[in-house]
Each structure stands twice: as C-alpha cells, then as structure tokens.
C-alpha positions as CSV (number, residue, x, y, z in Angstrom):
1,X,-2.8,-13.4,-2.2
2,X,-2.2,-14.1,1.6
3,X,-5.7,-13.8,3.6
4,X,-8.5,-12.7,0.3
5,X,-11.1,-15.5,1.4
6,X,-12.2,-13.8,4.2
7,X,-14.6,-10.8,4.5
8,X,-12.2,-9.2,7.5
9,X,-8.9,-8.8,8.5
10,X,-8.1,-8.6,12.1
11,X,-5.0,-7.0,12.2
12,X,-2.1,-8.3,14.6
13,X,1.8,-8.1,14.4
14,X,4.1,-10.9,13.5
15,X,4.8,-12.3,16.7
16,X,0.9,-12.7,17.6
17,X,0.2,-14.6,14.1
18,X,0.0,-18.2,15.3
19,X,-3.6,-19.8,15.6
20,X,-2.9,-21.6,18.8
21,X,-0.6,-20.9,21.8
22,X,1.3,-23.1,23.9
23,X,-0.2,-23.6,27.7
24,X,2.3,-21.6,29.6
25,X,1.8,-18.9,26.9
26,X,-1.0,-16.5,28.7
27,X,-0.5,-13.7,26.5
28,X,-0.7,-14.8,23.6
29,X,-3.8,-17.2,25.1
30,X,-5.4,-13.9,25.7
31,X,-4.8,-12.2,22.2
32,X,-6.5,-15.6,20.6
33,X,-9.4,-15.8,23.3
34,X,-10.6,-12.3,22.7
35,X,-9.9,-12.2,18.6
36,X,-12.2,-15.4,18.5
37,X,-14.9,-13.6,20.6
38,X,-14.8,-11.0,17.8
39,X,-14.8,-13.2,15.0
40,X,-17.8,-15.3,16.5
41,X,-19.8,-11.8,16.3
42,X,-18.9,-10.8,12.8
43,X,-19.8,-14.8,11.8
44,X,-22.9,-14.2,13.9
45,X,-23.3,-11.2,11.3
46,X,-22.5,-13.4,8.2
47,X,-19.0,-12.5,7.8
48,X,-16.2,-14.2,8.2
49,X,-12.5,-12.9,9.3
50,X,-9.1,-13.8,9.3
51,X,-5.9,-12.8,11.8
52,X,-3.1,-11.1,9.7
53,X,0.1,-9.7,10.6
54,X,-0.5,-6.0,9.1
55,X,3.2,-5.5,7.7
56,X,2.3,-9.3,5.8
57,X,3.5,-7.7,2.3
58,X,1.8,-10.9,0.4
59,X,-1.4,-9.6,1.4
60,X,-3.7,-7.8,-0.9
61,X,-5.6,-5.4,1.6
62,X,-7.9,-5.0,-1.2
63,X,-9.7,-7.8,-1.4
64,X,-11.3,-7.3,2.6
65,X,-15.0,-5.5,3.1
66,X,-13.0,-4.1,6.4
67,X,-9.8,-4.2,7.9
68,X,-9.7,-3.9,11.4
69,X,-7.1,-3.2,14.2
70,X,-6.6,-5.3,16.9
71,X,-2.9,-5.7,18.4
72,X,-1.1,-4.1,15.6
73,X,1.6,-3.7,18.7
74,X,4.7,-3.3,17.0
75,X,3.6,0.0,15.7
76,X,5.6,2.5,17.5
77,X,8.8,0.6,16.9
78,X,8.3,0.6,13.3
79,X,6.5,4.3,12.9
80,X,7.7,4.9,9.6
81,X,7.0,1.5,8.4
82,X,3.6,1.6,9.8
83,X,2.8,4.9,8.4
84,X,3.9,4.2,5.1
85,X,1.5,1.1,5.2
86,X,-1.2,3.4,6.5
87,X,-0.6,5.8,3.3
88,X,-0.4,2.5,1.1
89,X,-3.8,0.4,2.4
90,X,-6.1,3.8,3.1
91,X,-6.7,4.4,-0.7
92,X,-7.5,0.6,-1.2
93,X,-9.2,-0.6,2.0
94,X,-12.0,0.0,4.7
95,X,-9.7,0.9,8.0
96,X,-11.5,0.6,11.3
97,X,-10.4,2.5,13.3
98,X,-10.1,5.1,10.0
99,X,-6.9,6.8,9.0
100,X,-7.8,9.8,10.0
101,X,-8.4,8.3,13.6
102,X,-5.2,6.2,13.6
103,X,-3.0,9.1,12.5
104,X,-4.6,11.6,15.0
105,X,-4.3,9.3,18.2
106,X,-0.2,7.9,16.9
107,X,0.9,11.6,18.7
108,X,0.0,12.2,21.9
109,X,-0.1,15.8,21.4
110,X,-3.7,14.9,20.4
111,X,-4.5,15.1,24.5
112,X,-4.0,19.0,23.4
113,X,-7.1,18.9,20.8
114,X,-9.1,17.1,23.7
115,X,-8.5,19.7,26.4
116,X,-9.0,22.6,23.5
117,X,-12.6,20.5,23.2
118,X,-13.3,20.8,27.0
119,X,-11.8,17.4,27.6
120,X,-10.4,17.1,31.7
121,X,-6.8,15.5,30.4
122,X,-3.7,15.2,32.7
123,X,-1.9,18.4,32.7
124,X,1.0,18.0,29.9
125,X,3.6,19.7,29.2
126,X,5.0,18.7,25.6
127,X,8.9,18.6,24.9
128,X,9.5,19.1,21.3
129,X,12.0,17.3,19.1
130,X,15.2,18.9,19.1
131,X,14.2,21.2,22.0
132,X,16.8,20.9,25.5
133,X,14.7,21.5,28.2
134,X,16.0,20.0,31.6
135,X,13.3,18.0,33.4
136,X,13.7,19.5,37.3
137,X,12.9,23.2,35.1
138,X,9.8,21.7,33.7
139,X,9.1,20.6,37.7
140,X,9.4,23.9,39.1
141,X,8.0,25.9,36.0
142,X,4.8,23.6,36.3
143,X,4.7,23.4,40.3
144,X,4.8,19.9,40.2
145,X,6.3,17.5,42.8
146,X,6.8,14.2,41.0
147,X,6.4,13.7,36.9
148,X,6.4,11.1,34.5
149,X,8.3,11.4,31.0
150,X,7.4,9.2,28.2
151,X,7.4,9.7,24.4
152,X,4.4,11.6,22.5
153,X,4.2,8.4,20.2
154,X,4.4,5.2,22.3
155,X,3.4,2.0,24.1
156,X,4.4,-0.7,26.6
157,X,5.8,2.2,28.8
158,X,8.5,2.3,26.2
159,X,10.8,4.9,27.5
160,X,8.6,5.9,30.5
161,X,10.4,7.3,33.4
162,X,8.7,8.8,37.0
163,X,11.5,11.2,38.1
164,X,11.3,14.2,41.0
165,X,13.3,17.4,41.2
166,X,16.6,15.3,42.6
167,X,16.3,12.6,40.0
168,X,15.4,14.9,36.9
169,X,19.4,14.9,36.0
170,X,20.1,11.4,35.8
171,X,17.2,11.4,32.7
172,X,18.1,14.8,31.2
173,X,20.8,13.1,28.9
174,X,19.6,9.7,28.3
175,X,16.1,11.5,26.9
176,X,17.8,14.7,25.8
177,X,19.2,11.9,23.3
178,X,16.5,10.6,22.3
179,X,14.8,14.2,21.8
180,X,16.6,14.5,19.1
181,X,14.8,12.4,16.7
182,X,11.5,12.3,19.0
183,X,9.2,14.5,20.9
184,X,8.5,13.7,24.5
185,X,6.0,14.9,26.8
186,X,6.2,15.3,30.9
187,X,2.9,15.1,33.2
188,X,2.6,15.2,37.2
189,X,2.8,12.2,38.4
190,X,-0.6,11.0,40.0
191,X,-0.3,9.1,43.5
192,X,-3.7,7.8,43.1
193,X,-2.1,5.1,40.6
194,X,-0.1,4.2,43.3
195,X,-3.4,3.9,45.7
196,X,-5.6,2.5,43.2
197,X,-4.7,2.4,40.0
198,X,-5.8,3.6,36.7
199,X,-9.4,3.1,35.4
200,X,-9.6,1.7,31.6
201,X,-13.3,2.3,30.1
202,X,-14.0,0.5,27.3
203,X,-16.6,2.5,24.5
204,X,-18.0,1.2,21.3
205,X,-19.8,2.9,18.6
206,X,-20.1,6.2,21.6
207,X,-21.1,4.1,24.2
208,X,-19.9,2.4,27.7
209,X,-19.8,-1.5,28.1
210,X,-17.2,-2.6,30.2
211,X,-14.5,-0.8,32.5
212,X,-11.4,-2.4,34.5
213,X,-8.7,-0.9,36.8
214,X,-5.4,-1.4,35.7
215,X,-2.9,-1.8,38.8
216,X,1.0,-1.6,38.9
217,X,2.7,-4.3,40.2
218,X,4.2,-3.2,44.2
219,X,7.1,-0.6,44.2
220,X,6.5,0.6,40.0
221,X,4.4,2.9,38.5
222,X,3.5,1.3,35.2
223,X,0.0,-0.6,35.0
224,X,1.2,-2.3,32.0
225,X,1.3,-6.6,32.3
226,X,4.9,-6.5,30.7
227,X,5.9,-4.6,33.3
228,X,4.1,-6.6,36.1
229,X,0.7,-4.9,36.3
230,X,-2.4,-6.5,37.1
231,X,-6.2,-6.6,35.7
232,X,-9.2,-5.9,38.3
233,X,-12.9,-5.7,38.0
234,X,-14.1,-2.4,38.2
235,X,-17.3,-0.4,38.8
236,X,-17.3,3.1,37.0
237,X,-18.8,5.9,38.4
238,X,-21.6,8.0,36.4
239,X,-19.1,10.9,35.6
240,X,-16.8,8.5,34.6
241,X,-18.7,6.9,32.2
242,X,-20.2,10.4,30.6
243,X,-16.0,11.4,31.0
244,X,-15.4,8.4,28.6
245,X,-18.2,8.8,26.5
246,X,-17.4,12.6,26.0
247,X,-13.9,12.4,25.0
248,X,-14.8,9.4,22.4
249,X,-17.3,11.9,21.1
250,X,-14.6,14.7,21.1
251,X,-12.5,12.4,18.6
252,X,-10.9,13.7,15.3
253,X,-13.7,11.3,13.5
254,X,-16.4,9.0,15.5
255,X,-14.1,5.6,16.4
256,X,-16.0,2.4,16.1
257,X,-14.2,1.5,19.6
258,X,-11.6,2.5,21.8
259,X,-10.1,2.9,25.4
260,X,-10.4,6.1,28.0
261,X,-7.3,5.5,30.4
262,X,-8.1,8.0,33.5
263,X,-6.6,8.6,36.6
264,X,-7.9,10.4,39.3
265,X,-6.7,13.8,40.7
266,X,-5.4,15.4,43.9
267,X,-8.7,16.9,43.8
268,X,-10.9,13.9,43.2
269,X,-11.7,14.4,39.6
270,X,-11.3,12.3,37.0
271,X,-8.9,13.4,33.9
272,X,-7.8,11.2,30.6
273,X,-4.7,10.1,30.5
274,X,-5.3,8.3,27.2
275,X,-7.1,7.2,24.5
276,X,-6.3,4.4,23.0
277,X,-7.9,4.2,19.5
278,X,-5.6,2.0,17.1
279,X,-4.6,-1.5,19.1
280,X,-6.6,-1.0,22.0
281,X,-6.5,-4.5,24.5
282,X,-10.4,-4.5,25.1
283,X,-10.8,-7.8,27.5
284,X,-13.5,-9.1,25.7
285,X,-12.9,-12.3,27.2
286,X,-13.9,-10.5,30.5
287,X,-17.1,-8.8,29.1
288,X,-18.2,-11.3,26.1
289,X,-21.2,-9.0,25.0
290,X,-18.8,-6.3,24.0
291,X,-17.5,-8.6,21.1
292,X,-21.2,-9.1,19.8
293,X,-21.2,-4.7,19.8
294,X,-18.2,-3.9,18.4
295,X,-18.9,-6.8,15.2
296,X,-22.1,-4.4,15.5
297,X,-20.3,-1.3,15.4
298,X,-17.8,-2.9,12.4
299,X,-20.4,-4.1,10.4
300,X,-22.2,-0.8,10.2
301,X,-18.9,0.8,9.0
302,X,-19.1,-1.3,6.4
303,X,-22.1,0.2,4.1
C-alpha cells in the first residue's frame, strides 16, 4: 500500500503532493519548507514520516503510529468526501488533531461552545440552512454598521463578503442561494483589520510559541495570501497570549496544536475570530523551534 514504510503521515491534498517545487512556486516552497521542519523533529524523535494526499485511496491508513494534519486544504470543497474519510480512518488510525477535534472545529458554530465557555469571540450571528433572513435586517437587529458574511464551514475566504446596510441586497440572493444547502454566519465587521490587521497565535500542546499579524493587501478585507495578504512579525501582548492559551484549553478535546485568529475591538479588547485546529499554516519556517514542540506534542499522542 501507498506510504506504509513510514511511522507518520503528514497529511496534504493532491495539488501539494510533489516533493520539490519549481523556483517561482512560493507556495508550494512554503508548504515543503515547513513540512520538512516537522519531519526533521519527529526523525530527531526516531520516527520517520511521509507527505500523503489524505483522499490517496491506495493508502492503508492503518499501517501509520499517527496520522497528522497539515494542509489537508481541499477539505471544505469536498465536506462530504472528507467526512466520510474521517468516519473511515478514525476506527483504524491515530488522528492528530483527533476526530472529535476535527469534527468540532469543520462548523463554525463551535465559536458558540467557546463563548458558552467564557471565551471573548466576535459577536456572531449564525444564518441557518434553509433560513431567509435579509442581511441589512441582521445589521439593524444587531446594531452593527458594517458585517462580514462567510460560510459556518470554510476557508480561503471562500464565499466571504464585507457588506453595509446599502450593499446587504446585492448579497441577499447570491447567498440566499447558497443557504439552501449551507449555513452562513454574519459578524461586525472589525476596522482594526483594516488598521492593523489580524493577530494569528500559534499554541502547541496548551502553550504559546510564536505569533504573526496577518495583513490584507490595500483596499480588501481578507488577510488571506490568495487574496493578496501579507505575513508580519508580531509581538503578542500578555492577554493575548493567556486569550490564546484559554480558548485552546476551552477545546472540545486538548489539540496537539492549532491557530487563535483575533482581532481587536472598538473597545480595545481582544476577541477570537478563529481557531484553526485541522490544517492550520503554522510558519514554522519563521519560528523553527515550534517544529521541534509540536514533533514533541505528536509523539506523546502516540502512547
């Protein structure tokens, strides 16, 4: 079977699969530079790991200590697909992040469970599948000036829209469309991200390493780099970091590592505005000794 030799999987999606990438290929370059910073730790560790596309049906998922998520980033295209995998591999294999984890953070209604837990998150106001609720009414029910509409189960910005109370009908069809097989969810939108951006913590096994501010590229919204967005260093605050650390530790299950995404407020304070627990981008590259913690983190998983 495809990939039994090695003692890990590092999971990836078909179009990330190849070992090397071309010069003028950055993103890929990226994806290779920080896998090979984690596969140095785990062979640090004795064990040794191999890059698999996750939907790879030769593989026998079985025959890995631990199978790991890295840029499984197809998933949200494929949800089905992906979840019936998840059903398929859980019984057989050591997930990291676990199931229970992966399922949990697929929906963003999970930002619910966190403020239920004490969590500051970005106020949200869910729109259910099948519901027909137009987005200015969501506005002026919420008191908000600007918002931001994006699917509860999503990445890459992938139907992501900033919209005021004069714009809100231009999007009320296009997404009232796609509300009918999808739930969305609206939040105000924050003009700090417009000032300075959005602050990306990075926490392994319940603790801090590195942090970065994520910065949209002039004129948009979205922090993303397929959208333009840009990578900066960053120096986290102490309430940040505790922020970070807290809502890791407010999880569905501990994660071995993951991503607090947080903006901050009108009225200075810092609220989530994610958590990215199953394909996280972690920058490694930019923080090597986070590889050698979370081969740490994956390793102890392992007993």
């Amino acid at each position: 079977m495809a990939g039994s030799r090695a003692d890990i999987a590092l999971l990836t999606d078909r179009r990330y699969t190849a070992p090397e990438a071309a010069p003028d290929d950055w993103y890929l370059g990226n994806i290779l530079a920080d896998d090979r910073l984690l596969a140095e730790g785990l062979a640090l560790r004795g064990l040794s790991s191999v890059r698999l596309d996750w939907a790879d049906d030769r593989v026998d998922w079985e025959a890995f200590r631990g199978v790991v998520f890295r840029t499984t980033w197809d998933y949200y295209d494929r949800q089905q697909e992906f979840a019936a995998w998840l059903d398929r591999v859980e019984p057989v294999a050591r997930l990291i992040n676990d199931a229970r984890t992966v399922r949990w953070n697929l929906d963003k209604h999970y930002l619910s469970d966190l403020a239920s837990r004490g969590i500051p998150v970005v106020p949200t106001r869910f729109l259910e599948r099948g519901s027909r609720v137009p987005l200015a009414a969501v506005l002026e029910a919420e008191g908000w000036k600007e918002g931001v509409v994006k699917p509860a189960i999503s990445g890459g910005a992938r139907h992501t829209h900033r919209f005021d109370r004069e714009s809100a009908a231009a999007l009320d069809a296009p997404i009232g469309a796609l509300l009918s097989d999808e739930a969305f969810l609206v939040q105000p939108f924050e003009p700090d991200i417009m000032a300075h951006g959005e602050d990306t913590l990075v926490i392994i096994d319940g603790h801090f390493t590195h942090a970065l501010t994520k910065r949209a590229k002039p004129g948009d919204f979205r922090v993303q780099d397929d959208h333009g967005g840009t990578v900066h260093p960053c120096e986290p605050t102490a309430a940040q970091i505790a922020l970070a650390e807290r809502a890791m530790a407010a999880c569905a299950s501990p994660p071995a590592y993951g991503r607090v995404d947080m903006v901050r407020l009108a009225d200075g304070g810092w609220a989530v505005m994610e958590l990215e627990l199953i394909e996280p981008e972690l920058w490694l590259r930019r923080h090597p000794p986070a590889a050698a913690a979370m081969a740490a983190a994956i390793v102890a998983r392992l007993s």
